[in-house]
N, C-alpha and C positions, 0 to 999 in steps of 0.2 A: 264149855264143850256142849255141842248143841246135841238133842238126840237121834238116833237114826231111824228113819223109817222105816215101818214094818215090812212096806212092797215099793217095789217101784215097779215100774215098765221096764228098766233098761239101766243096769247097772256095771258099770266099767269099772274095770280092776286096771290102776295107772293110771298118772299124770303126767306123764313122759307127752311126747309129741303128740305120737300113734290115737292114746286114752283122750288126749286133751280135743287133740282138733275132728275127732268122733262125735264128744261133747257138742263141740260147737257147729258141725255140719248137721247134729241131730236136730239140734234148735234151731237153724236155718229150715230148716225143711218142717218145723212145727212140733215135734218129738220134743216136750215140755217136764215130763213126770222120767227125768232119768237122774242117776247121781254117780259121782265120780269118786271113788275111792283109791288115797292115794294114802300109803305104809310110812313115809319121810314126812316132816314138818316142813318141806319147800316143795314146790311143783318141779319136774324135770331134774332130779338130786344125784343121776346120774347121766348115763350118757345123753339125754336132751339140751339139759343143762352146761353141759361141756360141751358144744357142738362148737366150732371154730366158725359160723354162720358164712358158709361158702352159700351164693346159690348158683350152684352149676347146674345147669340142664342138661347137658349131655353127657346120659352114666355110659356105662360101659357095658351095656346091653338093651337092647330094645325095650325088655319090662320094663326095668327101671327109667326110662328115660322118658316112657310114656308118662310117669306117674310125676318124675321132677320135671315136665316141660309143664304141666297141666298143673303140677302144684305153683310153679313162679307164676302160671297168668292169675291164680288168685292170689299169692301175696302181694304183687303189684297194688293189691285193690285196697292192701290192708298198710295201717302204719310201721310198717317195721322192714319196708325192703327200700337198698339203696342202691341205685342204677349205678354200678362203677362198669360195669363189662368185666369180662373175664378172660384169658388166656392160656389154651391147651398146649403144653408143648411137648414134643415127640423125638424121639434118637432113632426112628424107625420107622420108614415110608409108608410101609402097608399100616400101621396103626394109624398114622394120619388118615390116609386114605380108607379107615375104614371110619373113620368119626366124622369125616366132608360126608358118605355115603350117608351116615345115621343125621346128620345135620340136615342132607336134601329131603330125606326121609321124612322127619318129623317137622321140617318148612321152621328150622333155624336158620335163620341170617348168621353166616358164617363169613368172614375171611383166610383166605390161607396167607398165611405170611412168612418170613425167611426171622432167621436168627438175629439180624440188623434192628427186628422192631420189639422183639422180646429186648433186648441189650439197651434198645432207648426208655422203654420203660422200667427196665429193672437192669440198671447199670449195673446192681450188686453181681450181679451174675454174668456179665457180659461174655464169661468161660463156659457156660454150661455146656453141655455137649448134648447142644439140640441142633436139628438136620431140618424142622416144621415146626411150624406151631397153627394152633388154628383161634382166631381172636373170633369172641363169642361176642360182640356191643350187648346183647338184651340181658345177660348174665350179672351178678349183683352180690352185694353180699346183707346179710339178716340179722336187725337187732334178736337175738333170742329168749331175751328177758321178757322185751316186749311183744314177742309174739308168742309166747304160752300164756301173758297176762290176755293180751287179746281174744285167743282159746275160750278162756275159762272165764269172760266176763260177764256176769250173769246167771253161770253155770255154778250149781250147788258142786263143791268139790270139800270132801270132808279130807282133812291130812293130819297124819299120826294114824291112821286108820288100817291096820293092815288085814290083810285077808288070811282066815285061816284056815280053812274048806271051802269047797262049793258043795252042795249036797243036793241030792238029788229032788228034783223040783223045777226051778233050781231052788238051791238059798242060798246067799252070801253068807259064811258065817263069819265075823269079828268082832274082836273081845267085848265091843260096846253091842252086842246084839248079833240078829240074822236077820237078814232082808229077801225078802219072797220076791224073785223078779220073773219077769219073762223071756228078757235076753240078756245073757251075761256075754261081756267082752272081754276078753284078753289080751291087758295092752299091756302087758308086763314087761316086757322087753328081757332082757339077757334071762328075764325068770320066766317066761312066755311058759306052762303048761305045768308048771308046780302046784299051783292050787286047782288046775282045771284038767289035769294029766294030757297024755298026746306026748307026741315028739316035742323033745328038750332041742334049746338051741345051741349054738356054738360061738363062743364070746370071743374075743382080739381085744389087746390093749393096745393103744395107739397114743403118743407124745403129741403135745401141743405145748408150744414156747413162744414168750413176747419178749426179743431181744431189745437191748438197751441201745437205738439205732435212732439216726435221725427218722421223723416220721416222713411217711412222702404223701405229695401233695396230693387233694383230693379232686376228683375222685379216678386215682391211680387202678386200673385193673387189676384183680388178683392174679395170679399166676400157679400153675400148677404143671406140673414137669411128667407126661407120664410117661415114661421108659425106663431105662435103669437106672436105679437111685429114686426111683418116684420122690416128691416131695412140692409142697404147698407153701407159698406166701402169699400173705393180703397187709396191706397195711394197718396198724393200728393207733390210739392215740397214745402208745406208752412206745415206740417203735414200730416195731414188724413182727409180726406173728409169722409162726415156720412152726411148717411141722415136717418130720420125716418118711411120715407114713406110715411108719414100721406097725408090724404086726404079730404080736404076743399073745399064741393062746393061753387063754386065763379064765379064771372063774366068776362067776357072775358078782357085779360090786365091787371088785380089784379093779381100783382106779388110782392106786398112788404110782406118783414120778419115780421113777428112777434112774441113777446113773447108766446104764445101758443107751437110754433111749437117749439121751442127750450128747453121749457120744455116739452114735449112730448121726443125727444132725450136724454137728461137726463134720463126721467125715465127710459129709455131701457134700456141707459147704467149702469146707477144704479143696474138695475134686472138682469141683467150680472155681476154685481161686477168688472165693468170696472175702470181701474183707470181713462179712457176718461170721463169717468161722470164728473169729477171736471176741467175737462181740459180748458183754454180758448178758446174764439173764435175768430181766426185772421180774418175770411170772414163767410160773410152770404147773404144767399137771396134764391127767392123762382123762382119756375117755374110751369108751365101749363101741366097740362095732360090732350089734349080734346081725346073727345068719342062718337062716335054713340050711338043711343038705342040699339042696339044689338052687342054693341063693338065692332065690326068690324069693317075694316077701310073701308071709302067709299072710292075706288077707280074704277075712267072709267066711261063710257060716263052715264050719264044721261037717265033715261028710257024713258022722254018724249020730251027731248028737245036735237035735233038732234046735233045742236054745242058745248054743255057743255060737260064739263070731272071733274069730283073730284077727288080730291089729299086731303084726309080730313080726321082725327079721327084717326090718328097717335097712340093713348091712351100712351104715352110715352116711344112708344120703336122708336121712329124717326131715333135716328144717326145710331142704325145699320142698320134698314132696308130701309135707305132712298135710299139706290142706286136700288135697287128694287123695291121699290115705283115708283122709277124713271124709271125703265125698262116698268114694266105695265101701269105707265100714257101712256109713250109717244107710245107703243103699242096702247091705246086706241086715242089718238089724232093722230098717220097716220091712223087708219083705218076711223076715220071721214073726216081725209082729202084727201083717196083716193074715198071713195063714192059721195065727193063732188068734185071729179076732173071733 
């Protein structure tokens, strides 16, 4: 175990998404003397890590969508995104019609298309009870292993390391020592403001399943259903990944499956008249979607406290927009470190 340094410039708490690609936007931009403090023996040990690697561009509100349009033009650049295209589909006009609008908006290449091309690509479903869909071509989905490695290459990132205070200064305090920094981040995700205080966030558990299914041919576009019944398929190499969407408020770190959530998927696929309804389950497990109160992700400095920066409230679009996330932390941590030059 190597030892910690006394100071840094610029110490990040997480190695979730948020911490990681801060890291690596900081070192792009030259920001050399920062270090990344991660609580787990693996990078990303919860919701990052469990990310189902969708990359959709078009969330469901403009913030967001800024941030995952701008995050896919840079993982394009990076090894870890695979061009399949993606596919919105809708029970409900005006949703559609508002995601074409957000699609002209943001200069996404979209098509609209009818139920006939959902049902050729995803014959499992050929029942869903979709009225629209809107096919995304530049949309993809993300190794997520290899895109936290890619983060954090280079980047001193110490793990097993958890944080115990912040104190005033600042300092990092953890069991192996305290670190005198100049900007401390908070990328802690569903713990976002425990060791640094401020508004606590609000966590959802959410199912992700890899049914025992043929696989479908590459590179088949994922699918995603947003009306009632929401729910998500992409193909994987063990079957097909599905999820239901569903959403369990829970406490930060509750990430085990349960019986609930997998009967929830069922029923979907049931009311789709999928043959996946009876399918097995070769893998299961859950993940974290935290949130502001106004959903919005808190990103950048702190209103009252001059050395803090949030990297926080992700709401589960992480993998695409984390390079972007990453771009405006580490904007917001030089401008604190040029006022305090």
């Amino acid at each position: 175990m190597s030892e910690l340094p006394s100071s840094a410039d610029v110490v990040i708490i997480g190695a979730g998404f948020a911490g990681a690609a801060t890291a690596w936007a900081l070192a792009r931009r030259g920001v050399t003397n920062a270090i990344v403090l991660e609580r787990e023996v693996q990078l990303g040990r919860f919701a990052s890590g469990r990310s189902a690697g969708l990359g959709r561009q078009l969330a469901e509100d403009d913030h967001t969508t800024a941030l995952t349009v701008r995050g896919a033009a840079l993982l394009r650049e990076l090894p870890v995104w695979t061009p399949t295209g993606g596919v919105l589909s809708f029970d409900d006009e005006a949703a559609a019609a508002a995601y074409v609008e957000r699609a002209r908006r943001f200069e996404i290449g979209v098509e609209l298309v009818g139920r006939e091309r959902v049902a050729a690509r995803w014959p499992e479903l050929a029942e869903l009870r979709c009225t629209h869909a809107l096919a995304v071509p530049s949309d993809g989905t993300i190794d997520v292993a290899a895109l936290l490695a890619t983060f954090t290459a280079g980047i001193r990132v110490e793990i097993g390391c958890p944080v115990l205070r912040v104190e005033a200064g600042p300092a990092v305090v953890t069991p192996r020592g305290a670190i005198a920094a100049r900007v401390v981040v908070d990328a802690t995700g569903a713990w976002a403001g425990e060791v640094t205080g401020g508004e606590r966030m609000t966590s959802f558990k959410r199912h992700v399943f890899v049914m025992d299914a043929d696989p479908k041919p590459a590179p088949t576009p994922w699918l995603w259903h947003l009306g009632s019944g929401e729910m998500y398929l992409r193909t994987d190499p063990g079957g097909v990944l599905a999820s239901p969407c569903d959403s369990a408020l829970c406490a930060p770190g509750h990430q085990d499956p349960d019986l609930v959530g997998e009967a929830h998927l069922r029923r979907l696929l049931d009311e789709a008249d999928s043959p996946l309804a009876g399918a097995p389950i070769a893998r299961r497990w859950a993940c974290q979607r935290t949130f502001t109160a106004d959903r919005k992700m808190r990103l950048g400095r702190d209103p009252t406290r001059t050395w803090l920066v949030w990297a926080a409230g992700l709401g589960g679009h992480g993998a695409t927009a984390s390079p972007a996330v990453g771009e405006l932390v580490a904007g917001a941590v030089i401008d604190v470190l040029g006022g305090a030059a």
